[in-house]
C-alpha positions as a Markdown table, in Angstrom:
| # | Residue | x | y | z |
|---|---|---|---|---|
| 1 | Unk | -125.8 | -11.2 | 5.1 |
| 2 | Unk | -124.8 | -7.7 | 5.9 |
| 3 | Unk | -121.4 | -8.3 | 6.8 |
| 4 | Unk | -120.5 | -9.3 | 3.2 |
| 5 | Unk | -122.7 | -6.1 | 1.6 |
| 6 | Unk | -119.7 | -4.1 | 2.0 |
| 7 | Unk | -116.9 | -5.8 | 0.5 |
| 8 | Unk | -115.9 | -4.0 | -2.8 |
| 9 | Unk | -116.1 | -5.2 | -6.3 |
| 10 | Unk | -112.6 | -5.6 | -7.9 |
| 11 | Unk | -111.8 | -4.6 | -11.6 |
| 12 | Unk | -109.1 | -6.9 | -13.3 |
| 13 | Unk | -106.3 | -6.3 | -15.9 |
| 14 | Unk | -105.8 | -9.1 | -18.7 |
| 15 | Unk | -102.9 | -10.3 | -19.5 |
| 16 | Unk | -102.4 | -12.8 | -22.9 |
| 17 | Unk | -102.0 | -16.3 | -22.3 |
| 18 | Unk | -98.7 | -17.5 | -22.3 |
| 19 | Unk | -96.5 | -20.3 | -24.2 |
| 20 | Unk | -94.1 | -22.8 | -22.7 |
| 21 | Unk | -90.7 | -21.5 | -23.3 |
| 22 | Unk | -89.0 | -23.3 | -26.0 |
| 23 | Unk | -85.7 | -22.6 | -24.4 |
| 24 | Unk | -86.4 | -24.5 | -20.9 |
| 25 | Unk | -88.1 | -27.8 | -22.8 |
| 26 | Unk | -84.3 | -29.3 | -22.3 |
| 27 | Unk | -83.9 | -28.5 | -18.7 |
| 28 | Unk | -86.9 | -29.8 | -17.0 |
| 29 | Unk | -85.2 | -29.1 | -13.5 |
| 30 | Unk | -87.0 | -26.3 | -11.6 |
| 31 | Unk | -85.7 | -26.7 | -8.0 |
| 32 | Unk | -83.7 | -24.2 | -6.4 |
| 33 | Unk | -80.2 | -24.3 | -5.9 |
| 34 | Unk | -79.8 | -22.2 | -3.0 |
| 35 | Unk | -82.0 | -22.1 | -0.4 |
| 36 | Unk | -81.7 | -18.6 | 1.2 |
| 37 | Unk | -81.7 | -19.0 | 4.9 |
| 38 | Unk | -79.6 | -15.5 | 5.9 |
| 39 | Unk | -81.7 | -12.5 | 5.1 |
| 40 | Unk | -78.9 | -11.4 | 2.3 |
| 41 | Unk | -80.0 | -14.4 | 0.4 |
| 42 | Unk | -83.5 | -14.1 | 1.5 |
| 43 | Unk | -83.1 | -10.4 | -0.4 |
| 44 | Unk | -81.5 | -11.5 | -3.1 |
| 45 | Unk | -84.4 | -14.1 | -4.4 |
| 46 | Unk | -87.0 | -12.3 | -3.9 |
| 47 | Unk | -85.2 | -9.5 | -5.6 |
| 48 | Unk | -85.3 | -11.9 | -8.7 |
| 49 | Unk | -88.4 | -13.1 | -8.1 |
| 50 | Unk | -90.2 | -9.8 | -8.2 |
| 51 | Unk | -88.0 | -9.0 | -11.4 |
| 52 | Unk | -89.5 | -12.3 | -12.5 |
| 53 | Unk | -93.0 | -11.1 | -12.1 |
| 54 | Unk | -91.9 | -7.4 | -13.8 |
| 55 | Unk | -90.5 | -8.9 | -17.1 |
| 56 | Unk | -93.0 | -11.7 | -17.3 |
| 57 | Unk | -96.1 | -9.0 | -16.9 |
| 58 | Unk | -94.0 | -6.9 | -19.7 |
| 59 | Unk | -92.2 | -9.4 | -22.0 |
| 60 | Unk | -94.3 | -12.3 | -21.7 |
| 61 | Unk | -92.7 | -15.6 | -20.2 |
| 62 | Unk | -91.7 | -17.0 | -24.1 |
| 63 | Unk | -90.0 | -13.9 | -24.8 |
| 64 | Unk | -88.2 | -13.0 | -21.5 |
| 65 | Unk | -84.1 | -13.9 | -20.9 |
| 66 | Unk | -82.2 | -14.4 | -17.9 |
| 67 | Unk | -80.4 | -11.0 | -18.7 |
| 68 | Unk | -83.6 | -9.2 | -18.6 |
| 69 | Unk | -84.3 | -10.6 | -15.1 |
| 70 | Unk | -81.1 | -10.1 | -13.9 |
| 71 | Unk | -80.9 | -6.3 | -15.3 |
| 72 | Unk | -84.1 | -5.8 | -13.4 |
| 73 | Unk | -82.7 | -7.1 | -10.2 |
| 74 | Unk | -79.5 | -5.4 | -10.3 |
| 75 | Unk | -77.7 | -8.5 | -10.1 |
| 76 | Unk | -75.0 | -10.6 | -12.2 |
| 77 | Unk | -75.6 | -13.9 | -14.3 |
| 78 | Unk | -73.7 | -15.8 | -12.0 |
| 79 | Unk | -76.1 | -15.0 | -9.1 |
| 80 | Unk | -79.0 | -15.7 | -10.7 |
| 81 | Unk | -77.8 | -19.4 | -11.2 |
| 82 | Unk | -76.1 | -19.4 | -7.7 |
| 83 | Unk | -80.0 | -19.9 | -7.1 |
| 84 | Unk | -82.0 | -21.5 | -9.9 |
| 85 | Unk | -80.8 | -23.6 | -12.8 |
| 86 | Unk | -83.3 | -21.6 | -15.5 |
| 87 | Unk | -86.5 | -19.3 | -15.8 |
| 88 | Unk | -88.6 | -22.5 | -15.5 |
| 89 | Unk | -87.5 | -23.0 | -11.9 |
| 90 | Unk | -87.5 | -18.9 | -11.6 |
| 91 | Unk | -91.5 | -18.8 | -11.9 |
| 92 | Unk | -92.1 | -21.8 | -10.3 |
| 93 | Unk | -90.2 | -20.8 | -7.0 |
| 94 | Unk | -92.0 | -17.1 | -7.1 |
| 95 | Unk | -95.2 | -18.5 | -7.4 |
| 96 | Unk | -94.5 | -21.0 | -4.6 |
| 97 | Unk | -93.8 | -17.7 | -2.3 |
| 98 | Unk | -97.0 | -15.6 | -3.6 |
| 99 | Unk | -99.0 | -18.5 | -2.4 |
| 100 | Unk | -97.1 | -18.5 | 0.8 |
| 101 | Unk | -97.7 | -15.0 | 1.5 |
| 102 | Unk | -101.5 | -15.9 | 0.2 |
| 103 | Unk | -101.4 | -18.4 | 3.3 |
| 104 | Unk | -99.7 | -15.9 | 6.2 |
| 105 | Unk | -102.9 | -13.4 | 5.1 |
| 106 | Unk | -105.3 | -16.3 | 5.6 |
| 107 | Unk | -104.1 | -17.5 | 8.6 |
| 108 | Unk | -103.6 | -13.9 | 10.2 |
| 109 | Unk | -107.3 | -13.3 | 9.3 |
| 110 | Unk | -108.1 | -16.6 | 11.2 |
| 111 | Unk | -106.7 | -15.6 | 14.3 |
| 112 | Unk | -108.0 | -12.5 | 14.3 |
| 113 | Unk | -111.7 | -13.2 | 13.7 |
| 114 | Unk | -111.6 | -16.8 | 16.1 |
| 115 | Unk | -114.5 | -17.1 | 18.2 |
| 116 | Unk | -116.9 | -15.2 | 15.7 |
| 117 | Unk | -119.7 | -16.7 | 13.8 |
| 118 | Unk | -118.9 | -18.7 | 10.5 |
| 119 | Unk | -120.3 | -15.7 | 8.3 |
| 120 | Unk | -118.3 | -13.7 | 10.1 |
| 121 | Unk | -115.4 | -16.0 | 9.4 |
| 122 | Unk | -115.8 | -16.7 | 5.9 |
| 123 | Unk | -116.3 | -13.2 | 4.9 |
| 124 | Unk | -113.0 | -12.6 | 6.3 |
| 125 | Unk | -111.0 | -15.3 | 4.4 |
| 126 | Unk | -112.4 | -13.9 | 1.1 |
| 127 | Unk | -111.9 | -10.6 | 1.9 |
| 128 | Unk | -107.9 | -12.1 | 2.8 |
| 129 | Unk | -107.9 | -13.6 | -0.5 |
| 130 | Unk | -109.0 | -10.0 | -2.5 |
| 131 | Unk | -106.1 | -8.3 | 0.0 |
| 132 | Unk | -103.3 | -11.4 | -1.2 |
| 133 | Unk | -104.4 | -11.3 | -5.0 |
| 134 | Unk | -107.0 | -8.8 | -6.5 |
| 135 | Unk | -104.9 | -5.7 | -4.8 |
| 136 | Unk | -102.4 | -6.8 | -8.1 |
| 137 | Unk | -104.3 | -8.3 | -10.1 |
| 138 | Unk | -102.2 | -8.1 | -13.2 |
| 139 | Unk | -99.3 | -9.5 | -11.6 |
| 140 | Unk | -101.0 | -12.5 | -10.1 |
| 141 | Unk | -103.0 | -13.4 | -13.6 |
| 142 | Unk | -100.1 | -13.5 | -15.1 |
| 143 | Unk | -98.6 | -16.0 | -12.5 |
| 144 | Unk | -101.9 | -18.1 | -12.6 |
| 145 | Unk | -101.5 | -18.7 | -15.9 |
| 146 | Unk | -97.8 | -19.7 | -15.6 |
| 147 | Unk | -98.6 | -22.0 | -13.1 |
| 148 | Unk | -99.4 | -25.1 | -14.6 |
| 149 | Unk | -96.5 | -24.7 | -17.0 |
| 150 | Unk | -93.6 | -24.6 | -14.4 |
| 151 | Unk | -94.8 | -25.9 | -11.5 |
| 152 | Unk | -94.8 | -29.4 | -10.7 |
| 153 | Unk | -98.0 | -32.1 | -9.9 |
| 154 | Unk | -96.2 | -32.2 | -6.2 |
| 155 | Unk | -95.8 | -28.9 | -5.8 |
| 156 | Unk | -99.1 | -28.0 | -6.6 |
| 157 | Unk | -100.9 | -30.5 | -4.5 |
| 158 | Unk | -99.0 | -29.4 | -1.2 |
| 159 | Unk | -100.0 | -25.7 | -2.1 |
| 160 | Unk | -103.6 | -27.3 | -2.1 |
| 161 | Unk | -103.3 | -29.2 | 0.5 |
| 162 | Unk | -101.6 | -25.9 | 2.7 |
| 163 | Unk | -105.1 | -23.9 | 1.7 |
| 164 | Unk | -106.9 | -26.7 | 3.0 |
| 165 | Unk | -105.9 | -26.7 | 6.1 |
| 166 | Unk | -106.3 | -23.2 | 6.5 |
| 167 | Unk | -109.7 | -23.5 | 5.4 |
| 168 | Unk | -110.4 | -26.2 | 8.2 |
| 169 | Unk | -108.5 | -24.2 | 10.9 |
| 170 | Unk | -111.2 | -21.4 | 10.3 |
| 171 | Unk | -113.7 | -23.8 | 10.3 |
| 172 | Unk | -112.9 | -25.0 | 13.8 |
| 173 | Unk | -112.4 | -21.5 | 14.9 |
| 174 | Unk | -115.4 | -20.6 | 13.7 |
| 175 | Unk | -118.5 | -20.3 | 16.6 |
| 176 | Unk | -120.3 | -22.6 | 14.7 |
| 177 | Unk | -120.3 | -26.4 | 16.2 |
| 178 | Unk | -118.9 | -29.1 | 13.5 |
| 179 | Unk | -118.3 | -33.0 | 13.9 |
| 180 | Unk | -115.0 | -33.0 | 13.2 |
| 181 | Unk | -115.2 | -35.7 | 11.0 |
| 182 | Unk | -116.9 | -33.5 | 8.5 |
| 183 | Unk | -114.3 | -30.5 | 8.5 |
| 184 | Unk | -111.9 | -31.7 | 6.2 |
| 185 | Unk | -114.7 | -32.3 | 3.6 |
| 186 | Unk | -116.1 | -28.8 | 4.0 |
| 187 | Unk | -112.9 | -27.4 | 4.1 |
| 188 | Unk | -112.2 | -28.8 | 0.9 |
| 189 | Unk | -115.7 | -27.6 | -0.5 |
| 190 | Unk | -114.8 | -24.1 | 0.8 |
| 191 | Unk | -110.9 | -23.9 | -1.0 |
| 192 | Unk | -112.2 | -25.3 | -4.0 |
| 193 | Unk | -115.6 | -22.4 | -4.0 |
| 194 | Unk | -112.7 | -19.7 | -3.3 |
| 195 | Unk | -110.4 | -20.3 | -5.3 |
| 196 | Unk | -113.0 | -21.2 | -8.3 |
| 197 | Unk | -114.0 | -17.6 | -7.9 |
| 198 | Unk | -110.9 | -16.3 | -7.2 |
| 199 | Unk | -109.0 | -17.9 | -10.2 |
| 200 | Unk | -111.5 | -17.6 | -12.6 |
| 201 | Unk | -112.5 | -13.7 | -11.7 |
| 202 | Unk | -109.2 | -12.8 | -12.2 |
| 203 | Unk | -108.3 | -14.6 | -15.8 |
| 204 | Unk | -112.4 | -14.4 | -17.4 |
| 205 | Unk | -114.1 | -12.3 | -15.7 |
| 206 | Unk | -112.7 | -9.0 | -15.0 |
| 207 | Unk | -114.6 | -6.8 | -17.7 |
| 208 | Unk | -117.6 | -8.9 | -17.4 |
| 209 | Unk | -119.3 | -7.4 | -14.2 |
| 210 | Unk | -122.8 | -9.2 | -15.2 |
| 211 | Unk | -121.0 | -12.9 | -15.3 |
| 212 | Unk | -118.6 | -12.1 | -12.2 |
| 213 | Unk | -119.6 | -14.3 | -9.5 |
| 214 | Unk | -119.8 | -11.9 | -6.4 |
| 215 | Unk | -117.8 | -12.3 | -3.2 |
| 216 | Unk | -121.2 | -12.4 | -1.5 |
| 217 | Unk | -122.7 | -15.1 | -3.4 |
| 218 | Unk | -119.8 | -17.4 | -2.7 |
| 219 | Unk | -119.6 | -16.5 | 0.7 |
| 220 | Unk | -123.1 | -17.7 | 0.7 |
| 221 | Unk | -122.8 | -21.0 | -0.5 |
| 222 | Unk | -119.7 | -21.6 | 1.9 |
| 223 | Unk | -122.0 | -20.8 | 4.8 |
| 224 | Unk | -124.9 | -22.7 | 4.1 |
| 225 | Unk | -122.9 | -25.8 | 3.8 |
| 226 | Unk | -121.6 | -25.2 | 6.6 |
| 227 | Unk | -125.1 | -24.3 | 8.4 |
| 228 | Unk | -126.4 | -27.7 | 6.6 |
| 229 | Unk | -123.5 | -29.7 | 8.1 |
| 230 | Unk | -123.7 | -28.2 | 11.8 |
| 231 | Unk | -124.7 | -29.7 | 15.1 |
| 232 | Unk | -127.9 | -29.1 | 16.7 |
């Protein structure tokens, strides 16, 4: 496949695995307060949000305060609960945006490659996925594994069901000719293949380049499934 011989191999930072924190067992509410519709607002959480990500990567999430956030932001105490109630519902609404910027990439690359072959398409979805995540990786291993800590069982399944769809829109836009009836499977097949890599590349594997399952190889598998599955 000699569209995928070029894509580059990644090299990953580690980051410790992190503890609950103690502090937020008594809150368990991790919904936003505000929602920022006017671009002020808009600023303003993802000003925390990326100081989220800056003390979390330095401190760790058990040992990072609200102060430190805040300081980082370059905004007062009061603002920072103007918008969530603790750090809990901090981490889980910046990873909630991460993965929505994950999804405009995807989709943008869909657009741009519909029409083309599924190879074609595929290569470009992973290759979406190394531009979203692997071009930081420290910052986005150390979200992965806070994820499962702050963010809720709903939460995560829409974010799941979002890449999904995405997965099945490239399908369809794909040159190659599927039932319809059997996209949604392979779509799942394919989001559960990428992100599988994806996931475990960035927290296992990044110094072990004889282990690291390549871009190409899952590429691979994703398109002979959906070879297997295609009409005529």
């Amino acid at each position: 496949m000699a569209e995928l011989q070029s894509l580059l191999e990644i090299n990953m930072m580690n980051v410790r695995v992190l503890k609950p924190k103690d502090g937020d067992k008594t809150n368990s509410d991790s919904r936003p307060r505000k929602t920022p519709v006017q671009s002020r607002s808009q600023f303003t959480l993802g000003a925390l949000q990326e100081a989220f990500v800056r003390v979390l990567i330095e401190r760790g999430f058990e040992k990072m305060t609200i102060r430190e956030v805040v300081s980082v932001a370059g905004v007062g105490i009061g603002t920072f609960y103007d918008y969530v109630p603790n750090l809990r519902a901090l981490g889980a609404t910046t990873i909630h945006q991460r993965c929505q910027d994950s999804a405009i990439v995807l989709r943008a690359a869909v657009a741009r490659h519909a029409g083309q072959s599924a190879q074609v398409m595929v290569a470009a979805m992973l290759q979406a996925l190394v531009q979203a995540g692997f071009s930081r990786p420290k910052e986005w291993t150390a979200l992965l594994l806070l994820e499962r800590q702050v963010s809720s069982a709903t939460a995560l399944r829409k974010v799941h069901e979002e890449f999904v769809d995405i997965w099945a829109e490239a399908l369809r836009q794909s040159s190659a000719a599927l039932p319809e009836a059997k996209i949604t499977s392979l779509a799942r097949t394919a989001h559960a293949l990428s992100y599988g890599w994806y996931s475990h590349d960035l927290l296992f594997y990044f110094d072990d380049p004889k282990h690291s399952r390549s871009i190409e190889e899952i590429a691979t598998a994703i398109v002979d499934l959906v070879k297997a599955n295609s009409r005529g």
